[in-house]
C-alpha positions as CSV (number, residue, x, y, z in Angstrom):
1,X,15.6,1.5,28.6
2,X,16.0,4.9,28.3
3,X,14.3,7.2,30.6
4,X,12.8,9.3,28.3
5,X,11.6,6.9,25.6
6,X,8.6,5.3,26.6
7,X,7.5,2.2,24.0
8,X,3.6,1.1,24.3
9,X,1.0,-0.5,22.4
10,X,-0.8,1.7,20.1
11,X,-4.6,1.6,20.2
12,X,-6.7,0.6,17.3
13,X,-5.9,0.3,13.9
14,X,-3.1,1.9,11.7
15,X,-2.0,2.0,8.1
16,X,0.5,3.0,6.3
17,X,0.2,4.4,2.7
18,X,3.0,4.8,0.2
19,X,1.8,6.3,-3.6
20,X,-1.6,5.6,-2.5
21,X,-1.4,1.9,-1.7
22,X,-2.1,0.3,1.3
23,X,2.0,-0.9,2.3
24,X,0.8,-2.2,5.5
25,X,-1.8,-2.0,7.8
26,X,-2.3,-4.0,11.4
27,X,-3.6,-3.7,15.1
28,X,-0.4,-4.5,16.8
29,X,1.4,-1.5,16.1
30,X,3.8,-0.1,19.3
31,X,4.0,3.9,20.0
32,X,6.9,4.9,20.8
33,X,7.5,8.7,22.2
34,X,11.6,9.6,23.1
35,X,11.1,13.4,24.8
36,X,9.9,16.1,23.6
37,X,10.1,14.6,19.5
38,X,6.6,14.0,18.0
39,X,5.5,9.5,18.6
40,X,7.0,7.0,16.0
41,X,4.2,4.5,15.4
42,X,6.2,0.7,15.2
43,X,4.3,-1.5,12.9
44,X,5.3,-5.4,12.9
45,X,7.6,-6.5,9.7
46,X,4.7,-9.2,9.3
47,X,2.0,-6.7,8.6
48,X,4.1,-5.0,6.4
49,X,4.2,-5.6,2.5
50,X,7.8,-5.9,2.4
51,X,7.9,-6.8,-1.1
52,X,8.1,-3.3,-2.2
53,X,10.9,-2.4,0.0
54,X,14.3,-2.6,-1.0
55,X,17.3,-2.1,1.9
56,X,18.9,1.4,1.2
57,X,22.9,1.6,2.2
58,X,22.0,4.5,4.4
59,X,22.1,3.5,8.3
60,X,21.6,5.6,11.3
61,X,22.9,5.5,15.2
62,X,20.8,6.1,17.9
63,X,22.7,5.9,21.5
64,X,19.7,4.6,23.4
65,X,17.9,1.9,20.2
66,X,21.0,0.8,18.7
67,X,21.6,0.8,14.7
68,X,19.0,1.4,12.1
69,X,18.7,0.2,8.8
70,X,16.8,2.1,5.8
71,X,14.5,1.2,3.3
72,X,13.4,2.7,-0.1
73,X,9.7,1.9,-1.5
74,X,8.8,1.0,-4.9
75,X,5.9,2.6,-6.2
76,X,3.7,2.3,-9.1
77,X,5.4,6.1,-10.1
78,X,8.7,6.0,-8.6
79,X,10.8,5.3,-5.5
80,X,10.6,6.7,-2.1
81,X,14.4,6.9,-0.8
82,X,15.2,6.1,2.5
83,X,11.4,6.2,3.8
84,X,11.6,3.8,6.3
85,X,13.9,2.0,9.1
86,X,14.0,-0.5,11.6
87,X,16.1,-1.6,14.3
88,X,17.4,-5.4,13.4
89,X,19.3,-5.5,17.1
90,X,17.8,-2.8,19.3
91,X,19.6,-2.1,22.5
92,X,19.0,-4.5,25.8
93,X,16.3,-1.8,26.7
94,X,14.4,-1.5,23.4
95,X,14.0,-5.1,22.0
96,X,10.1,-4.7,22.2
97,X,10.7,-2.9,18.4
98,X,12.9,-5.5,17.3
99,X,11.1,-6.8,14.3
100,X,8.7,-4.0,13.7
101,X,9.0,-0.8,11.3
102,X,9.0,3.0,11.2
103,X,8.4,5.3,8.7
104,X,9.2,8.8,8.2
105,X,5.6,10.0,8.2
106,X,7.1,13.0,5.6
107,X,7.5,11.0,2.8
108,X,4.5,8.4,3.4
109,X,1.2,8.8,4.9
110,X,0.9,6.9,8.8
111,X,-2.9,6.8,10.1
112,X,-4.9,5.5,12.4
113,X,-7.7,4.0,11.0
């Protein structure tokens, strides 16, 4: 792992809101904090109503977690590009978010509960 990204588990309850709906919502969730950039809660795919996510063709690189893939949300009103991503193969050091979920906290609503 990285020395300066730090993965944990997060306490209590979060939820994750997209056009108002509950999208997921669990007590597993993993923090993860990389330097001086604001924590990225992790939530587990399985506590995630992946249903109303659709892959996106955009990907992203990170040198220390490997190669992320997007994912747009359907909405009752519309569709949220790109709002989420996960890491399918992490890096060696960062397999404890392999299977779990981030969301860019700009375009839906993360909160502890």
């Amino acid at each position: 792992m990285a020395d300066h990204i730090r993965i944990t588990e997060a306490d209590g309850k979060w939820i994750v809101r997209a056009g108002g709906a509950i999208l997921g919502e669990t007590k597993n969730a993993l923090e993860l904090t990389e330097g001086e950039y604001p924590s990225v809660i992790y939530f587990p795919r399985d506590d995630v109503a992946t249903v109303f996510l659709d892959p996106s063709d955009t990907t992203s690189h990170c040198p220390w977690k490997g190669d992320a893939s997007h994912y747009s949300i359907q909405t009752n009103s519309a569709v949220i590009k790109d709002a989420a991503w996960s890491y399918e193969a992490p890096t060696k050091g960062m397999a404890a978010i392999s299977g779990h979920m981030a969301f860019y906290t700009d375009k839906v609503k993360v909160e502890q509960a």
